[in-house]
C-alpha positions as CSV (number, residue, x, y, z in Angstrom):
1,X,11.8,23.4,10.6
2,X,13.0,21.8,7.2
3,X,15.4,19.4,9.2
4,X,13.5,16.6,7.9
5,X,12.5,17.7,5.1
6,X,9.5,19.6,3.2
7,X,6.0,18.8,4.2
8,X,2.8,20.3,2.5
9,X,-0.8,19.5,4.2
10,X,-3.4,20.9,2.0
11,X,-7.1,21.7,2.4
12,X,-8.3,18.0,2.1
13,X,-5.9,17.1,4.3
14,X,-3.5,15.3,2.1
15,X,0.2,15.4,2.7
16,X,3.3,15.3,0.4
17,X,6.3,15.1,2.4
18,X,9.8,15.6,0.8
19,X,12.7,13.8,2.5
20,X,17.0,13.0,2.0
21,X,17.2,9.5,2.8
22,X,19.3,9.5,5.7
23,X,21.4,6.5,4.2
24,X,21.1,6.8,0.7
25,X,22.1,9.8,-1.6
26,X,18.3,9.6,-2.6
27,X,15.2,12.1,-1.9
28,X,12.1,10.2,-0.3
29,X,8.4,10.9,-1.3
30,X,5.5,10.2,1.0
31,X,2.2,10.5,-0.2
32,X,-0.8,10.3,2.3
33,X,-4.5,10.6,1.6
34,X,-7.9,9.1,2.4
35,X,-7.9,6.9,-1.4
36,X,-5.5,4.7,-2.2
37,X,-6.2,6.1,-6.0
38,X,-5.7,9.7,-5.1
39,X,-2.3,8.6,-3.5
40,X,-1.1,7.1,-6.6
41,X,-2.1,9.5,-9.2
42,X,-0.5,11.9,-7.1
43,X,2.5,10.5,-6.5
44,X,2.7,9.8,-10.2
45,X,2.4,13.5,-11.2
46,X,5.2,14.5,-8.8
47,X,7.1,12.1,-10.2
48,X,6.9,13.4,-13.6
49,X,7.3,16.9,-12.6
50,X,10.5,16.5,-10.8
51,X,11.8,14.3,-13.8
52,X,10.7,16.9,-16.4
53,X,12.7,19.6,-14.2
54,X,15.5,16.9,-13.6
55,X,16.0,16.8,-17.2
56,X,15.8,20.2,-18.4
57,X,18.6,20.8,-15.7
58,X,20.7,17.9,-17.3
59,X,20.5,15.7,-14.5
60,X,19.6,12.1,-14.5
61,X,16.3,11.7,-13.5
């Protein structure tokens, strides 16, 4: 069910789930892991991916 959104749990048991705000035109990120560390460089590297794409499709990131 992608109603609320897109949520991938992977072998360690982190999750990255993909939202729409439901009062905002914005997407939500949530990052959860065991280390606070993890969470951030994670979160970072999405980031920078969907900007990279964002760009390349001439939107604003």
């Amino acid at each position: 069910n992608k109603m609320d959104g897109v949520r991938m749990v992977f072998a360690d048991e982190s999750i990255i789930h993909f939202r729409r705000s439901g009062n905002a035109p914005e997407m939500r990120i949530y990052v959860e892991t065991g280390d606070r560390g993890l969470s951030g460089r994670m979160l970072s590297e999405i980031k920078h991916g969907l900007g990279a794409v964002l760009t390349a499709r001439g939107a604003a990131a």
